[in-house]
TIVOBA-70846 format. One record per residue (C-alpha): x, y, z; residue in one letter. Coordinates in nm, 3 decimals, padded with zeros to 5 digits. Layout:
BEGIN
<<X Y Z> 'a'>,
...
***
This chain:
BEGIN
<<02.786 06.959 -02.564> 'x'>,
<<02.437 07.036 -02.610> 'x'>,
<<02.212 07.180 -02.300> 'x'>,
<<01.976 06.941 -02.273> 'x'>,
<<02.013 06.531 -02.226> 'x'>,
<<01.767 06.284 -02.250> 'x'>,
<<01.552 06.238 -01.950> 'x'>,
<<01.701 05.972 -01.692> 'x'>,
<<01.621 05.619 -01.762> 'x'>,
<<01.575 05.675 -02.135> 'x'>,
<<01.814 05.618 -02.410> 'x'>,
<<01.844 05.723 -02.785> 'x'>,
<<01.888 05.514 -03.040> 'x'>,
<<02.186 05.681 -03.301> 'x'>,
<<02.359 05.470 -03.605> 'x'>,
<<02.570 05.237 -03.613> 'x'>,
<<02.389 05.046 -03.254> 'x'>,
<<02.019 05.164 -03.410> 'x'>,
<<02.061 04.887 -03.696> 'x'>,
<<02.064 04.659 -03.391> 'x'>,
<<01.719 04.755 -03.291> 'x'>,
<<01.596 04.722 -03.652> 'x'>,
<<01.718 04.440 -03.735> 'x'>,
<<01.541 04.304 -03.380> 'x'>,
<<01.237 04.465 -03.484> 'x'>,
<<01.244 04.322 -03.838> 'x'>,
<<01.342 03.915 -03.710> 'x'>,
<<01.058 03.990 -03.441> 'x'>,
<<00.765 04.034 -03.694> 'x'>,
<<00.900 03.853 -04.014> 'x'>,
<<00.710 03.550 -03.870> 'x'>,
<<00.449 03.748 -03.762> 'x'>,
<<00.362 03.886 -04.136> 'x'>,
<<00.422 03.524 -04.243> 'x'>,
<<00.133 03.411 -04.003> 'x'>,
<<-00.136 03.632 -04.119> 'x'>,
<<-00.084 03.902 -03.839> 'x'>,
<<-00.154 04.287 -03.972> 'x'>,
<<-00.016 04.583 -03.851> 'x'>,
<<-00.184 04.791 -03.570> 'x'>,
<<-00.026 05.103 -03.421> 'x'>,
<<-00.212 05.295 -03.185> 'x'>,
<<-00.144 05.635 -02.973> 'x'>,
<<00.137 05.669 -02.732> 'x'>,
<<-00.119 05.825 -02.461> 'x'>,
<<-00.487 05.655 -02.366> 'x'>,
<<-00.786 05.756 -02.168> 'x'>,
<<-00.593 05.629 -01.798> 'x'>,
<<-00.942 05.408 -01.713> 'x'>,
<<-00.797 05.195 -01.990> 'x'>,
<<-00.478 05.072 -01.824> 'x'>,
<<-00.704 05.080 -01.477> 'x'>,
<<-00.940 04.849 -01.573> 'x'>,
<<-00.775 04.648 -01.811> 'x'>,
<<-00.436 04.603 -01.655> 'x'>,
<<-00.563 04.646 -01.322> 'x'>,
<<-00.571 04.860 -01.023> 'x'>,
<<-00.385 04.635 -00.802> 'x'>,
<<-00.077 04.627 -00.999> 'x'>,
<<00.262 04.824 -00.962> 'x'>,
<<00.210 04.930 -01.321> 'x'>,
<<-00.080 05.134 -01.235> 'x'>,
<<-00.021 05.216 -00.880> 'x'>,
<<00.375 05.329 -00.917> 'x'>,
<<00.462 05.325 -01.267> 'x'>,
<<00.246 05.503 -01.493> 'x'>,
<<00.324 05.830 -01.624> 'x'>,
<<-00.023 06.018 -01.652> 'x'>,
<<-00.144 06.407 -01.743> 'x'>,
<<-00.458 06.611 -01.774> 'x'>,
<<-00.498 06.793 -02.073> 'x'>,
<<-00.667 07.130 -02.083> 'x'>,
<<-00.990 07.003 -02.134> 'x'>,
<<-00.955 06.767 -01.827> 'x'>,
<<-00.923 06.467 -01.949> 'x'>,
<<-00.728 06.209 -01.746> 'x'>,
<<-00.439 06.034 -01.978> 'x'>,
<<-00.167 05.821 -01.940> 'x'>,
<<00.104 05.696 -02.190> 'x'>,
<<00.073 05.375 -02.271> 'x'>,
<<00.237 05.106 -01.982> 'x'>,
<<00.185 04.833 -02.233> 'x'>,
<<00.062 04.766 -02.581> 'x'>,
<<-00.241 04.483 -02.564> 'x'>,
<<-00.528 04.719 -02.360> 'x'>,
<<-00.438 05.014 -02.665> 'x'>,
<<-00.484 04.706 -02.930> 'x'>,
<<-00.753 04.571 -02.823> 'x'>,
<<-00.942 04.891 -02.750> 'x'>,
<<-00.863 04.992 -03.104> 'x'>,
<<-00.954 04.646 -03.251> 'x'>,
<<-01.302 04.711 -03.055> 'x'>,
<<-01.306 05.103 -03.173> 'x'>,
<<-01.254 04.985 -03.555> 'x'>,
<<-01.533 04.681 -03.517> 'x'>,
<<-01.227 04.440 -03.640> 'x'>,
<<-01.413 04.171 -03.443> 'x'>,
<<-01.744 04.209 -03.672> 'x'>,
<<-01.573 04.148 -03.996> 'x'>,
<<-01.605 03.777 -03.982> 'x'>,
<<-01.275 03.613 -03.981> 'x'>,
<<-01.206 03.536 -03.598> 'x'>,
<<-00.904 03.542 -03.481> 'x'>,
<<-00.831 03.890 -03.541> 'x'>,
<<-00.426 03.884 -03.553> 'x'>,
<<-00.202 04.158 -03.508> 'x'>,
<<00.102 04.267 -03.439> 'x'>,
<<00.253 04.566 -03.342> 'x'>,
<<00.592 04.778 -03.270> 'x'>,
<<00.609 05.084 -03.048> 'x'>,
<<00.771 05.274 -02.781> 'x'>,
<<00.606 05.187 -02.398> 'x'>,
<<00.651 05.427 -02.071> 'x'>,
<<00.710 05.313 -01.682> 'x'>,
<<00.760 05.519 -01.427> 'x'>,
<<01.069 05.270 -01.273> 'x'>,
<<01.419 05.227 -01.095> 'x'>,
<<01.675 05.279 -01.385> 'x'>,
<<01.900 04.975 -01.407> 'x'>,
<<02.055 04.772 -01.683> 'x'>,
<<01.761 04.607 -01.909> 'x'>,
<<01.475 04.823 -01.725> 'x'>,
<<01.404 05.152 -01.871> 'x'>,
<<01.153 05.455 -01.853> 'x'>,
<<01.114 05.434 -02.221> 'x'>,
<<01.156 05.107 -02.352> 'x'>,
<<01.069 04.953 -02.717> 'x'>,
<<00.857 04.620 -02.754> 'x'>,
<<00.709 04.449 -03.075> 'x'>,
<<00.373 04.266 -02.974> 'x'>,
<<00.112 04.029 -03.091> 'x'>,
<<-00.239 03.968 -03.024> 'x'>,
<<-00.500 03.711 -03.192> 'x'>,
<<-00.814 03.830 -03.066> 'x'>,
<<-01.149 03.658 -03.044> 'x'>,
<<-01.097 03.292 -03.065> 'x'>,
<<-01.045 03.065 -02.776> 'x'>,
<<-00.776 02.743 -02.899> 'x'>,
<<-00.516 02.571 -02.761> 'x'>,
<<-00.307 02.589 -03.123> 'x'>,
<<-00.378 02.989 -03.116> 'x'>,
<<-00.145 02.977 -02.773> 'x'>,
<<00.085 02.745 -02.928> 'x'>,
<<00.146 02.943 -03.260> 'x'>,
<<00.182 03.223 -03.106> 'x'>,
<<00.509 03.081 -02.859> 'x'>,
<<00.655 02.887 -03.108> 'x'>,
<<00.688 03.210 -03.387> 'x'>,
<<00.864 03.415 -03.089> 'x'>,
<<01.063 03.132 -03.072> 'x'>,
<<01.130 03.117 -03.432> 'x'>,
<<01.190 03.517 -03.417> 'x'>,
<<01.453 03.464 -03.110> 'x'>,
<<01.614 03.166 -03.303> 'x'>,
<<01.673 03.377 -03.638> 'x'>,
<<01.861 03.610 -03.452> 'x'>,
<<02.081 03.386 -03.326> 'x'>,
<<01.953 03.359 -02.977> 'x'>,
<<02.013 02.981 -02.821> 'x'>,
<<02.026 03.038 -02.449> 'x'>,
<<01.673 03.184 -02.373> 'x'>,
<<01.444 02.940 -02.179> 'x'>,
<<01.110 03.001 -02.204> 'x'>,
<<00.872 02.939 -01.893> 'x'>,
<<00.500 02.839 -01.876> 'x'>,
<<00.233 02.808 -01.665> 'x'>,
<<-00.203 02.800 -01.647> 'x'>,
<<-00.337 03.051 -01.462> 'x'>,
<<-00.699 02.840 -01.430> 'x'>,
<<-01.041 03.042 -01.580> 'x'>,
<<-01.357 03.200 -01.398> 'x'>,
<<-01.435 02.862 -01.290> 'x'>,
<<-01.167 02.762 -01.085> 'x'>,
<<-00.987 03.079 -01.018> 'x'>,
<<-01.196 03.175 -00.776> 'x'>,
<<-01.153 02.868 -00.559> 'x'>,
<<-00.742 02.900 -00.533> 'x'>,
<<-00.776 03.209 -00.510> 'x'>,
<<-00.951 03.188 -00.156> 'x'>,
<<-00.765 02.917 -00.024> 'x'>,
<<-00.429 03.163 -00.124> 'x'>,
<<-00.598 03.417 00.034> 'x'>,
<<-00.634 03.203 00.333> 'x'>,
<<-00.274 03.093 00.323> 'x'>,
<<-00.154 03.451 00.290> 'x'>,
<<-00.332 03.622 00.578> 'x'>,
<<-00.094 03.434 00.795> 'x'>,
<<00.221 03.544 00.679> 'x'>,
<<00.437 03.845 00.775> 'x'>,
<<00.379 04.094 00.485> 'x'>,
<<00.388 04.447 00.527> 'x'>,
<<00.036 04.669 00.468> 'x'>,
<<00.049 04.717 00.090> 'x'>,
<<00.123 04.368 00.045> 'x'>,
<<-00.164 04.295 00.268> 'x'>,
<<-00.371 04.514 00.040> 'x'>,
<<-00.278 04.334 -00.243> 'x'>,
<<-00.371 03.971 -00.097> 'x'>,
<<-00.760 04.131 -00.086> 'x'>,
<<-00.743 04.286 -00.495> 'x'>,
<<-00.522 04.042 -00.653> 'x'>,
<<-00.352 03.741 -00.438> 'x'>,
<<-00.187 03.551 -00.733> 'x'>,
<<00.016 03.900 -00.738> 'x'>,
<<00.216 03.888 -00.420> 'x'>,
<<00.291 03.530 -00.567> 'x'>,
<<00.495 03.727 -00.852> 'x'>,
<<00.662 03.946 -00.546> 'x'>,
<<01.038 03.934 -00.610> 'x'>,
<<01.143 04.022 -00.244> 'x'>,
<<01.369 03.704 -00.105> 'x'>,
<<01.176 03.753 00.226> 'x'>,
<<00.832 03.726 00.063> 'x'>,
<<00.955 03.421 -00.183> 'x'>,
<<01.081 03.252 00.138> 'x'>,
<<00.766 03.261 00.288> 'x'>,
<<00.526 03.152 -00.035> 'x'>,
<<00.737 02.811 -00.041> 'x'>,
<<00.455 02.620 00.146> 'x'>,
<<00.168 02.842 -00.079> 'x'>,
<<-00.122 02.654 -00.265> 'x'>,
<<00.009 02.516 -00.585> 'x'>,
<<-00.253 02.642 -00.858> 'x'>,
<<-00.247 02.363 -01.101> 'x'>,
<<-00.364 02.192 -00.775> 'x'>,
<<-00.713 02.366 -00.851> 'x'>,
<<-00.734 02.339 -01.190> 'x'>,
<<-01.051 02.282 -01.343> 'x'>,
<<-01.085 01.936 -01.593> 'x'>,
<<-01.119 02.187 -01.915> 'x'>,
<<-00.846 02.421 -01.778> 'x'>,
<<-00.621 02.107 -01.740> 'x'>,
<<-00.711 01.945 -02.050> 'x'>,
<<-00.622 02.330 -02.236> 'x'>,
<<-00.271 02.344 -02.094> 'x'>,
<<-00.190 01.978 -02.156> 'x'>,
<<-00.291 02.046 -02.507> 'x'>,
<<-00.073 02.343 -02.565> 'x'>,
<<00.191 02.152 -02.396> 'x'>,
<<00.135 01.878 -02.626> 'x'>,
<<00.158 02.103 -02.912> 'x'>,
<<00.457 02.248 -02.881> 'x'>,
<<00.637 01.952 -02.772> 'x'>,
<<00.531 01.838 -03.111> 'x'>,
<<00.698 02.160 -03.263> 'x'>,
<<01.033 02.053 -03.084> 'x'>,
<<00.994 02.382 -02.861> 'x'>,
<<01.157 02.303 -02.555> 'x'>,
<<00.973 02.491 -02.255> 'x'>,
<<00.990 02.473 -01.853> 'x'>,
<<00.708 02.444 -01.594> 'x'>,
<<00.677 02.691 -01.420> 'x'>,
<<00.362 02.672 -01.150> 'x'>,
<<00.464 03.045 -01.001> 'x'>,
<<00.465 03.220 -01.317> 'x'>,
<<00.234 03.472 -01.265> 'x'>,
<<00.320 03.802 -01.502> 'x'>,
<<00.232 04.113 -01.358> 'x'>,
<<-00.083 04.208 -01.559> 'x'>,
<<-00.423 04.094 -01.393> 'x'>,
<<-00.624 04.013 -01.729> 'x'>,
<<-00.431 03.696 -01.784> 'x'>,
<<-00.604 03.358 -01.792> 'x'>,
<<-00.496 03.012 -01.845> 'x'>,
<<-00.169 02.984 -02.067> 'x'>,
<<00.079 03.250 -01.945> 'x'>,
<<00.465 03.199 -02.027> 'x'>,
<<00.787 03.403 -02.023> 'x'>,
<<01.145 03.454 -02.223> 'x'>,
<<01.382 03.460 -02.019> 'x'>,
<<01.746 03.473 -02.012> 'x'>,
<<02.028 03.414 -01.777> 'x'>,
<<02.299 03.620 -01.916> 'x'>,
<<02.105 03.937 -01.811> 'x'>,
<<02.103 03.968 -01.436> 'x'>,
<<01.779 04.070 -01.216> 'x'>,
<<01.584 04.160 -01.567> 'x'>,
<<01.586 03.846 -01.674> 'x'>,
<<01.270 03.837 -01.837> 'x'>,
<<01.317 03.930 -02.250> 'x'>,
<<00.927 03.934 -02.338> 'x'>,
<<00.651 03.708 -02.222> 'x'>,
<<00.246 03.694 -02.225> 'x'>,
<<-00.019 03.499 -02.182> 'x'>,
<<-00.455 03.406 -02.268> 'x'>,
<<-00.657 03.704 -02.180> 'x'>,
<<-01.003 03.573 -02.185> 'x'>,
<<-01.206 03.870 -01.995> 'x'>,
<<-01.029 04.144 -02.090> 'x'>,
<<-01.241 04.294 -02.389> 'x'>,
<<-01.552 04.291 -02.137> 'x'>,
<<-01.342 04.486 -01.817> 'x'>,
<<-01.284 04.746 -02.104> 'x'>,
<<-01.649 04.776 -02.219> 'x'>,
<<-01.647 04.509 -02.514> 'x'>,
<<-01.808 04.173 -02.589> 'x'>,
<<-01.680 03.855 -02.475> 'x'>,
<<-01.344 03.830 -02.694> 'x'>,
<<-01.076 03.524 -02.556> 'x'>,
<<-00.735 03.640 -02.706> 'x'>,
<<-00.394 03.612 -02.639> 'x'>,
<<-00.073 03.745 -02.716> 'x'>,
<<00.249 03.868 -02.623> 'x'>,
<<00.508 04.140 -02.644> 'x'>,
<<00.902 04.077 -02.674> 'x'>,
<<01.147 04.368 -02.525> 'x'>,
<<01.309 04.504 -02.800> 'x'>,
<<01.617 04.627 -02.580> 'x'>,
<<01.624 04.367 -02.404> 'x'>,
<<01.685 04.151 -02.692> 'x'>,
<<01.995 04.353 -02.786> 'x'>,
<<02.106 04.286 -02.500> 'x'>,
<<02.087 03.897 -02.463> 'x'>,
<<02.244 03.925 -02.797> 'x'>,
<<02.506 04.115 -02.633> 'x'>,
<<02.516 03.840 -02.352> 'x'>,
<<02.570 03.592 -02.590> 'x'>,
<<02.823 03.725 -02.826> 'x'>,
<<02.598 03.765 -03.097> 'x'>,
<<02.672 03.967 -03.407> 'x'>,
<<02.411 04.017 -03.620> 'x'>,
<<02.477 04.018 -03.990> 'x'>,
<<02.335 04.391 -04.106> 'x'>,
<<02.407 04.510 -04.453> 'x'>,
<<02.583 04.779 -04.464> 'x'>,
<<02.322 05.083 -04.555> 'x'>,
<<02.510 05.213 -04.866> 'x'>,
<<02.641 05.071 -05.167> 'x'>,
<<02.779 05.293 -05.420> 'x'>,
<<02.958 05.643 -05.293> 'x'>,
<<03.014 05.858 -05.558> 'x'>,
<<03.296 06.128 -05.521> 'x'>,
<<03.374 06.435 -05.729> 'x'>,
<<03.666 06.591 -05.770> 'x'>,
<<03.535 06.952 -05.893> 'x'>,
<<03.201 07.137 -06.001> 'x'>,
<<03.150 07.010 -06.362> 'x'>,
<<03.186 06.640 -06.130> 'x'>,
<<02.943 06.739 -05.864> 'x'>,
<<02.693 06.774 -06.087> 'x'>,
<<02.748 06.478 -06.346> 'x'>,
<<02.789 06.212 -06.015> 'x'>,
<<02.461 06.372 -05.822> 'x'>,
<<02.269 06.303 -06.107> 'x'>,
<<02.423 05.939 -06.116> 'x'>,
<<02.350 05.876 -05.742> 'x'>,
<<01.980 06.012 -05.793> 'x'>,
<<01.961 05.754 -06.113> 'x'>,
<<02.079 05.483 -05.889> 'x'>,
<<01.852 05.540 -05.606> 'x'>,
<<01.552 05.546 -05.872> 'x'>,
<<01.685 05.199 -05.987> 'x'>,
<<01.697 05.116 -05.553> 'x'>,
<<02.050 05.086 -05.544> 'x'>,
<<02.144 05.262 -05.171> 'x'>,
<<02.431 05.569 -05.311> 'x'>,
<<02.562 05.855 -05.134> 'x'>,
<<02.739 06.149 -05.192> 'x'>,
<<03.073 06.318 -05.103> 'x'>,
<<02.902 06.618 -04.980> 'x'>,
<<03.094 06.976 -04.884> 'x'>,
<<03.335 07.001 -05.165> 'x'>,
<<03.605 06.767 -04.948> 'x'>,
<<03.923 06.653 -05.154> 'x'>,
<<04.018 06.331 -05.261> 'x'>,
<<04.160 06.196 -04.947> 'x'>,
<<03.887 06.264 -04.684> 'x'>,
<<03.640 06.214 -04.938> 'x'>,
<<03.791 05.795 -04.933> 'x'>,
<<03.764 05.823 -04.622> 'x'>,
<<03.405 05.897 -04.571> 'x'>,
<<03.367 05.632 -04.858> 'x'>,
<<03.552 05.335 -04.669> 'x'>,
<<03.301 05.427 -04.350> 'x'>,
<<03.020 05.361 -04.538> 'x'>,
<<03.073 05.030 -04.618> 'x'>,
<<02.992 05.129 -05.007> 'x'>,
<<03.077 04.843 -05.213> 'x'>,
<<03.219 05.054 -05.488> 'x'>,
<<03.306 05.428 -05.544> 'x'>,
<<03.255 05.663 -05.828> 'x'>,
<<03.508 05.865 -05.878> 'x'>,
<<03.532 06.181 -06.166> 'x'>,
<<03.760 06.478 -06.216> 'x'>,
<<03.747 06.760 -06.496> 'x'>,
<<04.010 06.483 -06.726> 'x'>,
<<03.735 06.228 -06.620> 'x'>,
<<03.427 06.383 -06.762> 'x'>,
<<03.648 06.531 -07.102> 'x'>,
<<03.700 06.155 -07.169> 'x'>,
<<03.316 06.064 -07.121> 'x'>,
<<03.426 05.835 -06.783> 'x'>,
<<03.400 05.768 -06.414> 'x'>,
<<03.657 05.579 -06.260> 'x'>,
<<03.451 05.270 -06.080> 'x'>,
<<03.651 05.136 -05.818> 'x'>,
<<03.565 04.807 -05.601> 'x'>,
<<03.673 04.904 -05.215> 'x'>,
<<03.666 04.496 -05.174> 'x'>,
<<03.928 04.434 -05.420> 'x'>,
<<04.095 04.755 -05.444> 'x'>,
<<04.043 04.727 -05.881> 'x'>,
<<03.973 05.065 -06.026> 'x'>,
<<03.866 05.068 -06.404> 'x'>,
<<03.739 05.348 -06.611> 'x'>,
<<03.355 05.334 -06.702> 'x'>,
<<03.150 05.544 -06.948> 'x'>,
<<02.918 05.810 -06.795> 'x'>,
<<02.635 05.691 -06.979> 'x'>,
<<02.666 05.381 -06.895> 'x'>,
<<02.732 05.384 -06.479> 'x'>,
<<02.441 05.322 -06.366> 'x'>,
<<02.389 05.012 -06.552> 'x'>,
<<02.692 04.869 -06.498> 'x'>,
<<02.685 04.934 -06.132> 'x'>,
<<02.320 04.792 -06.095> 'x'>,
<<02.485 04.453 -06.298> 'x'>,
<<02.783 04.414 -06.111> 'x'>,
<<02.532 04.450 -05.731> 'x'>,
<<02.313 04.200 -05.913> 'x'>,
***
């Protein structure tokens, strides 16, 4: 066993369970690329004001749970909590914004870093794939971008994800609830840092998952109670639209998410079959962020589905994901002459993109099949020194157990027929 393990409340991802993750990854942002959404990856560490201002200084992201450092030079860094402050920053950084096709759409896949309790579904190290359509403010932009997570979670196979919503109101009317919460609060028995919290961010202690704090928000002003006519007429029309779509969603007036830049639409994925972490990915309209982190006014929004977190609701649900099996010809040599006569087969066929490995080590015949039937190959080359005198491999299909003798020359074209 080695010395070191990987730090608590990580994990590693090693073959065969890292296909999983892939194939996540790859149903995530198929419908992504089919959307116009580019690629955007960005550091795993950021100036720390970053997640301050953007994410905000009253949350338990910034306050508890990020991991931060000072570098030599004394610069103040954290790795990244979350992916849409590093896109957007870097969307602002590369003048995206000025090239004059608004929305800017991307989408992104990374590794993300919380300082947490280690449970089941919540990690230190976690994996997400995002989106973000950035500098446009329309109902339709909110809509797409729900209904292609729920075309992602659908591919897989997912069926019993429900996906919340909610408005969390503008700079207009905001304001307004959020007094008369603040009023409301003040009364209740919280303890001092929740009491804190009511004077940064009240609509936070609303997302407070404490039974004894939900118990006592039952009577709390309703939001959509102080929505604004164009906030109301926004969600009703993103409603509207994906009712249209035939994407079944759930209202949800304390859905708050934990970030503070969200405004108006926010939703969530969430699913039943895994416990307290419920939530599989979620986001929201973030309106003022690109002017808390020194930009010009930008309304975006976007979201970011837990990568893990899928694999498990796939889990939950009994879910087996059809992944190709990553080689397809393994070639085996029986002998030195063979070694180098199949290698130079299985480096043809990978030119031609056929996946082929190799019987490495010099095994015999036996464990050599072995390693052959484990990698799923759908046929095996096989030569010997009576083999190559004759001008042959022997092809054999490990489906249907047929062997049949094939010229040397001629392997690699046959093979590359018979995958199709």
């Amino acid at each position: 066993m080695s010395t070191f393990q990987a730090p608590k409340g990580t994990y590693d991802l090693t073959p065969p369970d890292s296909a999983k993750f892939l194939a996540v990854r790859e149903a995530i942002s198929a419908p992504l690329r089919d959307s116009g959404y580019g690629y955007i990856e960005t550091p795993g560490f950021e100036d720390v004001e970053l997640f301050a201002r953007g994410v905000g200084e009253s949350t338990d992201i910034v306050t508890k749970e990020m991991y931060t450092l000072t570098t030599k030079g004394g610069a103040e860094l954290a790795l990244r909590p979350e992916g849409t402050a590093s896109v957007l920053r870097a969307a602002l950084e590369a003048n995206l914004h000025k090239a004059g096709n608004l929305p800017v759409k991307l989408w992104y896949s990374g590794s993300y870093y919380r300082y947490e309790r280690p449970q089941k579904g919540r990690y230190r190290h976690f994996s997400q794939v995002g989106a973000e359509a950035i500098g446009t403010e329309d109902p339709v932009l909110d809509a797409e971008l729900i209904i292609l997570a729920d075309q992602a979670y659908r591919s897989l196979g997912l069926r019993q994800f429900r996906i919340l919503l909610n408005s969390l109101g503008d700079k207009e009317c905001r304001p307004v609830y959020r007094e008369a919460l603040q009023t409301f609060l003040r009364d209740l028995d919280l303890d001092e840092e929740t009491r804190r919290r009511i004077e940064i961010n009240p609509l936070r202690v609303l997302d407070d998952k404490r039974p004894d704090v939900q118990k006592q928000l039952t009577d709390a002003p309703k939001l959509r109670d102080y929505l604004c006519d164009a906030c109301k007429a926004y969600h009703e029309e993103v409603r509207a639209l994906l009712t249209a779509a035939g994407v079944v969603y759930e209202d949800d007036e304390k859905l708050v998410r934990g970030l503070d830049y969200y405004t108006r639409t926010t939703f969530e994925f969430v699913h039943d079959g895994l416990g307290s972490q419920s939530a599989v990915g979620g986001g929201g309209r973030y309106d003022g962020l690109s002017e808390m982190i020194g930009g010009p006014a930008l309304p975006s929004v976007g979201w970011a589905l837990g990568v893990d977190r899928t694999v498990l609701a796939l889990e939950a649900e009994g879910v087996e994901l059809d992944i190709p099996a990553t080689t397809s010809v393994y070639a085996v040599p029986l002998g030195e002459e063979a070694r180098r006569a199949l290698f130079a087969v299985v480096t043809e066929l990978r030119r031609a993109g056929i996946a082929a490995d190799f019987a490495f080590g010099g095994r015999g015949l036996k464990g050599a099949m072995k390693s052959a039937n484990r990698s799923g190959a759908r046929f095996t080359l096989v030569a010997g020194e009576r083999d190559l005198a004759e001008g042959v491999v022997q092809l054999k299909d490990m489906e249907s157990g047929e062997q049949s003798a094939v010229p040397l020359a001629e392997a690699v074209a046959e093979l590359t027929k018979k995958l199709g």
